[in-house]
C-alpha positions as CSV (number, residue, x, y, z in Angstrom):
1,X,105.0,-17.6,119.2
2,X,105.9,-16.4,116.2
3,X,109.0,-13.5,115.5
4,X,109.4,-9.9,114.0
5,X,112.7,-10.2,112.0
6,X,114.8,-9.2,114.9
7,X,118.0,-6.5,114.7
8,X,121.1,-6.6,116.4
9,X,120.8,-6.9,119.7
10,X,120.4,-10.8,118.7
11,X,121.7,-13.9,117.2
12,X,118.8,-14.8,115.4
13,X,120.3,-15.5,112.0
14,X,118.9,-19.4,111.9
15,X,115.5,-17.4,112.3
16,X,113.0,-16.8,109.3
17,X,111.0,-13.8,109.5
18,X,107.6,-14.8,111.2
19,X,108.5,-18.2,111.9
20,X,106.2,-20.2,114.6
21,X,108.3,-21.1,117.2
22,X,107.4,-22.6,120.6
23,X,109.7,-21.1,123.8
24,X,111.2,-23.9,125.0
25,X,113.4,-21.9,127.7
26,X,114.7,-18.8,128.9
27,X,118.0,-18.5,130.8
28,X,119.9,-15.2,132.2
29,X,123.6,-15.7,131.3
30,X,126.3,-14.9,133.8
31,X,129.4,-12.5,133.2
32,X,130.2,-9.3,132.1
33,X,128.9,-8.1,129.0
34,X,126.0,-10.2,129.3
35,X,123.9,-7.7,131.6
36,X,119.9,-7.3,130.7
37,X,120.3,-10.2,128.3
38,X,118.3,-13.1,128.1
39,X,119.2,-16.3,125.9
40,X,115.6,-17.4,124.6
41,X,115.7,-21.6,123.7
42,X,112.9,-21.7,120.7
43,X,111.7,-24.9,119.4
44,X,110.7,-25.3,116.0
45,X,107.9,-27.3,114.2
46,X,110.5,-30.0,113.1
47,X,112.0,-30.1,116.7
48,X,115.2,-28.1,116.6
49,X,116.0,-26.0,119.4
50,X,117.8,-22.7,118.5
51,X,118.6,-20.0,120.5
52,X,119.2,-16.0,120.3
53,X,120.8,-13.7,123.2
54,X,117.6,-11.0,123.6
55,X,118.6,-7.4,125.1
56,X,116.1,-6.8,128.4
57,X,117.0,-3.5,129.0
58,X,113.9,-2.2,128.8
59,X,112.0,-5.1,130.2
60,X,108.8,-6.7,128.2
61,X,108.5,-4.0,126.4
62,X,110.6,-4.6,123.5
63,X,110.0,-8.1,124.1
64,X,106.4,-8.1,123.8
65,X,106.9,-6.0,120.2
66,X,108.9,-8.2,118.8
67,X,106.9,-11.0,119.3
68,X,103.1,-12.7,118.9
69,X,100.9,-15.3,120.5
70,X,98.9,-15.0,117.1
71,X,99.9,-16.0,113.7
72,X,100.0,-12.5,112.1
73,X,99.1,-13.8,109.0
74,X,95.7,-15.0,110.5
75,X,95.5,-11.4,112.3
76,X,96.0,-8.9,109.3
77,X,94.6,-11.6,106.8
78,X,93.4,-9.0,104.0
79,X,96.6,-7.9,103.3
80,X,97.6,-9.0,99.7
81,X,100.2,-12.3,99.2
82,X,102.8,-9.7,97.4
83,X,102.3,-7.7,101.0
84,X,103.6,-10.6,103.2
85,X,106.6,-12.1,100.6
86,X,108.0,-9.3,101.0
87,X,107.2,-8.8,104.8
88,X,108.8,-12.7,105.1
89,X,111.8,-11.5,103.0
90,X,112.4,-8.7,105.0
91,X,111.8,-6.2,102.3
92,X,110.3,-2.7,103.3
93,X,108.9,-0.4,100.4
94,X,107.3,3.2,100.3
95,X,103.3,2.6,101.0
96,X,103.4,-0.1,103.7
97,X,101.7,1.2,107.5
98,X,104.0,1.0,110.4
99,X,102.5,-2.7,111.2
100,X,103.6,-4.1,108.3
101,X,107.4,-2.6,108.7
102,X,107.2,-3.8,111.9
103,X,106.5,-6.8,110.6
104,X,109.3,-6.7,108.2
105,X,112.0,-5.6,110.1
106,X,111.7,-5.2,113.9
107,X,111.1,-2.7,116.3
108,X,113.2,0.7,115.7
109,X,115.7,1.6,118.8
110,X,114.1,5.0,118.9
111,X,110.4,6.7,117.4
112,X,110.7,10.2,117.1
113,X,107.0,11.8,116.6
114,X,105.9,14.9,115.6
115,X,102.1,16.5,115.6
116,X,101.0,19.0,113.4
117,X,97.9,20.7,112.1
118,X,98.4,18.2,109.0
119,X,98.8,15.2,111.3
120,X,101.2,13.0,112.8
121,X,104.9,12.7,111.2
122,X,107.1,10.1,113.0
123,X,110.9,9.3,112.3
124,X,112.0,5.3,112.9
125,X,115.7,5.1,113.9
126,X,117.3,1.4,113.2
127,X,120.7,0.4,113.0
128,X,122.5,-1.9,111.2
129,X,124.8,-4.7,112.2
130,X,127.5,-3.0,111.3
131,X,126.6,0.3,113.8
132,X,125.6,2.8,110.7
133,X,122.0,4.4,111.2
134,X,118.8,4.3,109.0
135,X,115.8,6.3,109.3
136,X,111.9,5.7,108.2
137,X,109.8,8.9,107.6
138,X,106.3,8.6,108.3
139,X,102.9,10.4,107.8
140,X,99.9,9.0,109.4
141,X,101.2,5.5,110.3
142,X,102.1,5.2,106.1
143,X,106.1,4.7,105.2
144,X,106.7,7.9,103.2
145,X,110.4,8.1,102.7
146,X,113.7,5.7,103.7
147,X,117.2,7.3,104.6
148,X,120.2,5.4,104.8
């Protein structure tokens, strides 16, 4: 599989953005504090198991954005080399599609979407580690503007 860079609601530090992992195990930890979560055992290519605590509030679904069965690399191949350092790097900039800062930086914790007669505007909500907010503005799938 390979990884979005994940947020928060994990301890996936050791983890490089789009790395290719292999799951190596999944176990549900017991106690309080640890309900909906999910500590995901990942092997790497040089054998070394690491591990982050995954949030499974809401099932697969955040699960199965965050990561892929294919390289995305291989998937999105005619994006340009500048395009994916800074998509490995975790660097977002005005002019990348929602894929790509996706890519970068995760899924958002909330998508607020708007239609209008001059298309679709959406707001991405993310927070940081330290609890503050950042939004992501927009227009037809491309990153418009970035408020922190």
């Amino acid at each position: 599989v390979h990884i979005d860079q994940v947020d928060s609601v994990s301890d996936a530090s050791l983890l490089k953005n789009l790395e290719e992992l292999t799951v190596y195990n999944v176990t549900i930890p017991d106690g309080i504090g640890k309900k909906n979560q999910a500590r995901v055992f990942l092997k790497r290519a040089t054998n070394e198991i690491v591990y982050i605590n995954y949030d499974m509030k809401n099932g697969l679904s955040r699960f199965n954005l965050d990561w892929h069965m294919d390289n995305p690399r291989d998937v999105y191949k005619d994006w340009p080399a500048k395009v994916w350092k800074q998509i490995e790097q975790g660097e977002v900039t005005l002019g990348m599609t929602s894929t790509m800062v996706r890519l970068a930086i995760g899924s958002p914790i909330d998508i607020n979407k708007t239609e209008t007669l001059y298309g679709t505007h959406s707001q991405w909500v993310y927070r940081s580690f330290t609890g503050g907010l950042s939004f992501y503005y927009f227009d037809d799938g491309i990153l418009k503007a970035i408020q922190n």
